[in-house]
DRENKE-93679 format. One line per field, with one value per residue (C-alpha): x, y, z; residue number from 0. Coordinates in Angstrom, 2 decimals. Each point is the difference from the previous one (the first is absolute). Example, Ala and Ser with C-alpha at 12.3 -4.5 7.8 and 13.67 -1.06 7.14 Angstrom:
c1 <- c(12.30_1.37)
c2 <- c(-4.50_3.44)
c3 <- c(7.80_-0.66)
i <- c(0_1)
This chain:
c1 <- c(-86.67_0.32_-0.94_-3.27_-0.31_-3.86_-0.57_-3.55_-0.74_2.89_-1.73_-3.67_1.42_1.99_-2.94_-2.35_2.67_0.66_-3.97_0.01_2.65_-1.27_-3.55_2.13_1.72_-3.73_-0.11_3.11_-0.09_-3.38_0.67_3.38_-2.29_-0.91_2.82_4.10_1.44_1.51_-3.08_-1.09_2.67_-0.65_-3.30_0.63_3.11_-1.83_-3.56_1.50_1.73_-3.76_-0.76_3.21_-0.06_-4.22_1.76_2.90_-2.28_-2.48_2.34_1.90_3.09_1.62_1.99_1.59_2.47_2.62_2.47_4.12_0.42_-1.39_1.75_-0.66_-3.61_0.72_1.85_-2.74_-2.69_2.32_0.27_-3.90_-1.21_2.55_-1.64_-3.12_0.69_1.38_-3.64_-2.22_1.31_0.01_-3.54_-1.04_1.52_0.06_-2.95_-0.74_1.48_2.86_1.27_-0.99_2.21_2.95_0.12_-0.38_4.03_0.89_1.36_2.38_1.53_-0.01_2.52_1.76_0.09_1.05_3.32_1.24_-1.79_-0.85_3.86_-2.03_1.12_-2.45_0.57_-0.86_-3.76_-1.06_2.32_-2.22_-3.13_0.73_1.42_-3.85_-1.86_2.26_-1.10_-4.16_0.81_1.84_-3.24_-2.47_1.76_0.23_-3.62_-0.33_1.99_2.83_3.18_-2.20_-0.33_-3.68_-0.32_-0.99_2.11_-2.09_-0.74_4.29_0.02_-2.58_1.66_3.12_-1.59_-1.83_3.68_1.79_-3.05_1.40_3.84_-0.82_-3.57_2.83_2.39_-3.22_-1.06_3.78_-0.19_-3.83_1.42_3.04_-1.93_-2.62_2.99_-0.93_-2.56_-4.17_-1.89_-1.91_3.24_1.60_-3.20_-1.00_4.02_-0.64_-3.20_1.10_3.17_-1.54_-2.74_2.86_2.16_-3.32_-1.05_2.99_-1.31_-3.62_0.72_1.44_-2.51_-3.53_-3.07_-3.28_-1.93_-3.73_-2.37_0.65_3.81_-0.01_-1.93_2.35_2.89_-1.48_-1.01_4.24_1.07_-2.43_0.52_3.79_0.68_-1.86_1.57_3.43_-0.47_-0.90_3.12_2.03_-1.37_0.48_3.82_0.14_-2.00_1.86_3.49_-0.07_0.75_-2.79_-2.68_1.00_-2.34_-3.27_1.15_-0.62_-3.48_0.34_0.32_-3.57_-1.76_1.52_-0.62_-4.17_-0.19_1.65_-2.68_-2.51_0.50_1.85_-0.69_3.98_0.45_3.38_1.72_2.16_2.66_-0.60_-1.16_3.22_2.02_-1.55_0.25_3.55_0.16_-1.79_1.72_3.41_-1.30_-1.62_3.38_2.28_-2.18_0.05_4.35_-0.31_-2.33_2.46_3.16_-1.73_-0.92_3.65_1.64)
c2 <- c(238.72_-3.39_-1.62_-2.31_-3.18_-0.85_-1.34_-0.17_3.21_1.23_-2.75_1.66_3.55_-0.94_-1.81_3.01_2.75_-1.73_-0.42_4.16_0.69_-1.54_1.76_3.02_-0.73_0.02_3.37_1.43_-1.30_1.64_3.30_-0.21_0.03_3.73_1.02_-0.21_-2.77_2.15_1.95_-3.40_-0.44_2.72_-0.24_-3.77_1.49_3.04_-2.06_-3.12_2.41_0.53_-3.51_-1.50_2.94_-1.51_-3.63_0.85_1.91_-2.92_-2.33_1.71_-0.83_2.74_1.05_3.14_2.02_0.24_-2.25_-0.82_-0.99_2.82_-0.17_-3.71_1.13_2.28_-2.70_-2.21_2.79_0.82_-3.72_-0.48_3.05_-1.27_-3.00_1.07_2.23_-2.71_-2.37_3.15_0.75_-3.61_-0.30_2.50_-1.40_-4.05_-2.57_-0.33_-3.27_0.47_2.58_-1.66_-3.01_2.07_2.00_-3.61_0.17_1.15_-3.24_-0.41_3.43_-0.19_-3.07_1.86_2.96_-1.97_-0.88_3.20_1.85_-2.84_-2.23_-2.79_-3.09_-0.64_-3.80_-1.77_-1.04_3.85_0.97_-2.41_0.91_3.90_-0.98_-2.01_3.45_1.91_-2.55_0.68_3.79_-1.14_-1.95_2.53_2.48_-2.61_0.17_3.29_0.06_1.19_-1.50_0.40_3.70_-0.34_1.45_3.58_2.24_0.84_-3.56_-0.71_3.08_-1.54_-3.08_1.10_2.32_-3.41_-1.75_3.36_-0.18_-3.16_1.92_2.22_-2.09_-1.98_2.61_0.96_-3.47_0.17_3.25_-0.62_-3.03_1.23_3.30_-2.71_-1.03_3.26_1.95_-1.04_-1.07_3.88_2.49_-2.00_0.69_3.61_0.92_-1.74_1.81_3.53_0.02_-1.76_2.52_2.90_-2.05_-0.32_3.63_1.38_-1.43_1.55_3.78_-2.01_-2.70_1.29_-0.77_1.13_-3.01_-0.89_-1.37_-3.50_0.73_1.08_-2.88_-2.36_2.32_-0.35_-3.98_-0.37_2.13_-2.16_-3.28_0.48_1.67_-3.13_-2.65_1.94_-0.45_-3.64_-0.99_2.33_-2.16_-2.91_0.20_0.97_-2.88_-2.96_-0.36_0.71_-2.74_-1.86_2.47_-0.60_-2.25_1.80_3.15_-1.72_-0.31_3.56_-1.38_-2.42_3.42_1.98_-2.33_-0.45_4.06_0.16_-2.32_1.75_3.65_0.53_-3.61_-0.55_-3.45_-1.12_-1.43_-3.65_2.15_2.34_-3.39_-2.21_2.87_0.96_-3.73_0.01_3.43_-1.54_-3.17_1.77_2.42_-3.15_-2.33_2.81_0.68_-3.88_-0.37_2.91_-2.00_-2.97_2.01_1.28_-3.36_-1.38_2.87)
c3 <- c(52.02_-0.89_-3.31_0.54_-1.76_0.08_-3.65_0.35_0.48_-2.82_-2.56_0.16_0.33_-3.59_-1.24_0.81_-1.11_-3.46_-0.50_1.00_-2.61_-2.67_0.42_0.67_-3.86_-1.41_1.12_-1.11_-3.27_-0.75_1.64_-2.08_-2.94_1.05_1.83_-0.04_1.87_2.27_1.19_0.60_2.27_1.99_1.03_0.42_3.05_1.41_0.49_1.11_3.48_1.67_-0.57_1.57_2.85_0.60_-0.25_2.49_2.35_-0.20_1.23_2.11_-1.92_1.89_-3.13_-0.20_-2.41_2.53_-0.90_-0.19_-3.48_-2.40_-2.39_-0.33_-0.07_-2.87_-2.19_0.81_-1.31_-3.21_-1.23_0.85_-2.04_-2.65_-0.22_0.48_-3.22_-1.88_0.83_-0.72_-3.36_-0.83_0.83_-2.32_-2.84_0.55_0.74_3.93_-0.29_-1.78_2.00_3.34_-1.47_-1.17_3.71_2.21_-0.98_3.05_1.59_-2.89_0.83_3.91_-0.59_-2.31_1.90_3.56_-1.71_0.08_3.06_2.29_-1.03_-0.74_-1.99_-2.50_-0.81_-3.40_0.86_0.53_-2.76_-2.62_1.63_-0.86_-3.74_-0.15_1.27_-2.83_-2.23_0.54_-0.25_-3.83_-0.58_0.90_-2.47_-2.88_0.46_-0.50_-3.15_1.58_-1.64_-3.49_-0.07_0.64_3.68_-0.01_1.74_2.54_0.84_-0.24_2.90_1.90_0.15_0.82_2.41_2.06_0.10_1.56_2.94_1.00_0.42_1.68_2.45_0.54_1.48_2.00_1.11_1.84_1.63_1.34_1.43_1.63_1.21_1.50_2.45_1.80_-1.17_0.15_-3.35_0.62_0.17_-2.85_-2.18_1.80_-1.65_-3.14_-0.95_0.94_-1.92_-2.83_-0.15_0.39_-2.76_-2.77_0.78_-1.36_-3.38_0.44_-1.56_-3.38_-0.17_1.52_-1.61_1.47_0.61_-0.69_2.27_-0.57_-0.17_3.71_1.08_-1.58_1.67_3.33_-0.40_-0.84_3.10_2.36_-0.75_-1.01_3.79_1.68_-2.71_0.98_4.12_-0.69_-1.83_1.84_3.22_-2.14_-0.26_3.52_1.43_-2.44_-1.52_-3.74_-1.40_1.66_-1.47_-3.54_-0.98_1.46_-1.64_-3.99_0.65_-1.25_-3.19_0.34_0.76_-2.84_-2.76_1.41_0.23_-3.42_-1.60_1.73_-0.22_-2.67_-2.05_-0.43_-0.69_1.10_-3.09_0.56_0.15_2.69_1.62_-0.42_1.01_3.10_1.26_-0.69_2.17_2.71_-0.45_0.66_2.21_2.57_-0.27_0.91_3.07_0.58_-0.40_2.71_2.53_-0.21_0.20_3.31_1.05_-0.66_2.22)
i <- c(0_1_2_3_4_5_6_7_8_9_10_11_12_13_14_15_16_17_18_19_20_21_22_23_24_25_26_27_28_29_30_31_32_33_34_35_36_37_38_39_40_41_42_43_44_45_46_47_48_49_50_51_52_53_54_55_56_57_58_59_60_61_62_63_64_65_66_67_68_69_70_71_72_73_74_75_76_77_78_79_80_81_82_83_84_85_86_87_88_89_90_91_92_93_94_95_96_97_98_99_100_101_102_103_104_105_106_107_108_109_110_111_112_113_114_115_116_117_118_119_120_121_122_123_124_125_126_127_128_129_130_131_132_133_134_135_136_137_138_139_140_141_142_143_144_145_146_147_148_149_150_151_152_153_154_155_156_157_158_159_160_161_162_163_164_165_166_167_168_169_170_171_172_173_174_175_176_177_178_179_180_181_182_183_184_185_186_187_188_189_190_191_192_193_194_195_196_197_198_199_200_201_202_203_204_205_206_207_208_209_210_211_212_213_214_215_216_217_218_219_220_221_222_223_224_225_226_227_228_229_230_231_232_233_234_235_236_237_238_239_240_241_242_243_244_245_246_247_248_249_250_251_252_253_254_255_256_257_258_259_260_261_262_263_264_265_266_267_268_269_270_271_272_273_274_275_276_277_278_279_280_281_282_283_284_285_286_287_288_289_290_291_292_293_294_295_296)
């Protein structure tokens, strides 16, 4: 199946998935207040696979689990629930926009990563435009306290937690976008969700907490509207070349720091705010040196 290139439908299925997500990270962080991360994670796998089966049907995607690559499909789950993991936990110990900041590092480690696994040359202009991203995740720990022994421990894991979902999104945003060469936006998303749900439930007999009545609603609202937010951006990279969605996908960011403010009244300090725009900063000019080393071959 051939890769599409229609950017205006990949631009408002980005925009709409990153406005999804960060909804979906209002939920997560308050059921984490009741439950462990990881039951979090569950639920948010095992009720997002009626919701993309009711999308696919809907649509007539015509997606199926047969496939030729499986094991691509697992290695694609395994790095998503990683990261997934690594976002969760983060969210339940760091402000909504500090952690959306720290995990919008994915650009800087898809160029990293493309050295080694896709032979690219990475040339001085992307090089200095990843040092600049390194450079707002530095500031937004100096605002925490973290080179003065002030950051808690839990907030030092939580950061570090937000920077290691952008290794290993990263490693995901490659696979989704070389499985996209032949499979449809529904079987790559119909595989992710059942092995993620089989991957978290492993976890469930060390980590199970019976929930309350609010706790379930909050665990269903995270299942929903992370499987529709996941068929959107899933469609997204499979509708638009990556680097040309970079800049739609930040406005994750906008919606964080307004749902911060008002849910949980987190103020963004000038930190959080002067590293973030050094991680978008980075994170928009590599995607531009890509669109003119296109335009020059």
């Amino acid at each position: 199946m051939p890769l599409r290139h229609d950017m205006r439908r990949g631009a408002a299925c980005m925009l709409a998935a990153t406005s999804l997500f960060a909804v979906m990270n209002v939920f997560v962080k308050l059921a984490s207040e009741e439950l462990h991360f990881l039951q979090v994670m569950f639920f948010r796998s095992a009720l997002a696979v009626p919701v993309v089966l009711l999308i696919v049907l809907r649509t007539r995607d015509g997606a199926t689990l047969r496939t030729k690559r499986p094991w691509q499909h697992v290695l694609r789950a395994a790095t998503g629930t990683t990261a997934m993991a690594c976002s969760f936990f983060a969210l339940s110990v760091l402000p909504l926009a500090e952690q959306t900041a720290l995990t919008y590092t994915t650009p800087l480690f898809v160029t990293l990563l493309a050295i080694p696994f896709l032979g690219e040359k990475v040339g001085v202009h992307r090089f200095g435009a990843v040092a600049a991203g390194f450079l707002g995740i530095v500031v937004i720990a100096l605002g925490k306290g973290a080179f003065g022994g002030e950051v808690t421990r839990a907030a030092a894991m939580g950061m570090g937690a937000a920077v290691a979902h952008g290794v290993f999104s990263a490693a995901t945003t490659l696979l989704v976008r070389s499985l996209s060469s032949t499979e449809r936006s529904g079987t790559i998303v119909l595989w992710q969700s059942l092995l993620m749900t089989g991957f978290t439930g492993l976890a469930m007999p060390f980590v199970w907490v019976n929930p309350s009545m609010e706790g379930w609603l909050l665990l269903l609202a995270t299942g929903v509207i992370g499987g529709v937010a996941q068929v959107l951006l899933t469609e997204a990279y499979a509708s638009a070349q990556v680097s040309a969605l970079g800049a739609f996908s930040y406005s994750g960011i906008l919606w964080s720091i307004l749902l911060g403010l008002l849910v949980f009244g987190d103020r963004p300090t000038l930190w959080t705010l002067l590293g973030a725009t050094l991680i978008v900063a980075a994170g928009l000019y590599i995607m531009h040196r890509e669109m003119v080393r296109k335009a020059r071959r």
